[in-house]
N, C-alpha and C positions, 0 to 999 in steps of 0.2 A: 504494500500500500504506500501512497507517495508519503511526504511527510505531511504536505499540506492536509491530506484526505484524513490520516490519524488523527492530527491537532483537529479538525473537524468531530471528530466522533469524540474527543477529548472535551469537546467543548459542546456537545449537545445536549439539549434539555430532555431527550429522547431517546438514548441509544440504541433502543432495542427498533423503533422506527424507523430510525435511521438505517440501522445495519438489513433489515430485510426492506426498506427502499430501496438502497444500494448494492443488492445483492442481486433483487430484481426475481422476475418470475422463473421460478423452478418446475413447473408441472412437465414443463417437457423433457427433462433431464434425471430420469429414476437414478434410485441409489442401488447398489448392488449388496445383497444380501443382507446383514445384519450390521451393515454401516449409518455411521449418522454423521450427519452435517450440522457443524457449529459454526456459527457466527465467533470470534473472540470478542470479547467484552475489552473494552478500552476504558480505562478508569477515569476519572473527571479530571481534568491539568490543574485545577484548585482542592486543594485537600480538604475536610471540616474543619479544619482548624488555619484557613486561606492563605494557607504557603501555596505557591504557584509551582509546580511540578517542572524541573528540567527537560528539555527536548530528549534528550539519551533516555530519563526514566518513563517518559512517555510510550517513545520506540521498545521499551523495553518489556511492554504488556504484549508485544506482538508473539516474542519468542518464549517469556515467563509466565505468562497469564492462564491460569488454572481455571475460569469460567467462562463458559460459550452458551450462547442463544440456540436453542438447537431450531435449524432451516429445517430440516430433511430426515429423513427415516428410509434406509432401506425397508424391502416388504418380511426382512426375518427379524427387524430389530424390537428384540425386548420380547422373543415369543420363549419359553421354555425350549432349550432340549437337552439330549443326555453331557451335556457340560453344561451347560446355564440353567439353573433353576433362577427366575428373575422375583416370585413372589407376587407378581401385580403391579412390582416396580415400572412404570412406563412413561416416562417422561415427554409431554407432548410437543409438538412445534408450536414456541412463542415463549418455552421456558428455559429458563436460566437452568443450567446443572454445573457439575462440579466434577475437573477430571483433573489427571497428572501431564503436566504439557509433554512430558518426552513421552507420552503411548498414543500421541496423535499426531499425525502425517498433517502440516503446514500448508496450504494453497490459500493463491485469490481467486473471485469471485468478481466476475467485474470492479473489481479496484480491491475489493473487502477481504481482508486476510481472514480464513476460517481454517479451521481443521476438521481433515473426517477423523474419524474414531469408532472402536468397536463396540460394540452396545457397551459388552461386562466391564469394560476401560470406564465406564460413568457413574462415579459415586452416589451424587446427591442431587436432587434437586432443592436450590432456593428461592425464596421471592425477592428477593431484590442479592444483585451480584457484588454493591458493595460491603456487604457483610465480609466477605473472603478478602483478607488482607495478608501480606506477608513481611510485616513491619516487625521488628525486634522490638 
């Protein structure tokens, strides 16, 4: 994603609108098997406590950032079988969840940096993504 387009999602009042504006329509593009499609969550360039976020720690949601908008579902994601017992766990398109960045494959999306991933890769689902922080 350029930098400008980041600092944009950095700086939206909407991320999650923004990232499926920007990502654009999917119906024609199936997922294969029991993959899924994440948006990344780009965290706000002002903190709660309104320190302004450096450019580098910005950029750096792209490659560090453990929460995505899930766009897409392959047609096996989140079904039981003899490896995956998921429980009912099934996280839908428009929801925040929670994964390890290095068990997702990286790509863009008409501009929008997202990762696929494999369903059992997806911890949690939350309602809002900036609860997950990785501050000292």
């Amino acid at each position: 994603m350029s930098t400008a387009a980041l600092y944009a999602l950095s700086q939206s009042s909407d991320v999650k609108k923004d990232i499926i504006e920007k990502v654009g329509d999917l119906s024609g593009a199936p997922l294969a098997g029991a993959r899924v499609l994440l948006g990344i969550y780009i965290a706000p360039e002002k903190t709660k406590g309104g320190i302004i976020r450096p450019n580098a720690n910005v950029k750096e949601d792209v490659y560090q950032g453990t929460v995505g908008l899930v766009l897409k579902k392959g047609p096996l994601a989140f079904k039981d079988d003899a490896a995956n017992q998921f429980g009912g766990f099934n996280p839908k398109e428009g929801e925040w969840v929670v994964y390890n960045a290095g068990d997702a494959k990286r790509v863009q999306i008409n501009g929008v940096d997202c990762r696929y991933i494999d369903d059992a890769l997806i911890h949690q689902v939350i309602p809002d993504p900036g609860m997950i922080t990785h501050r000292t």
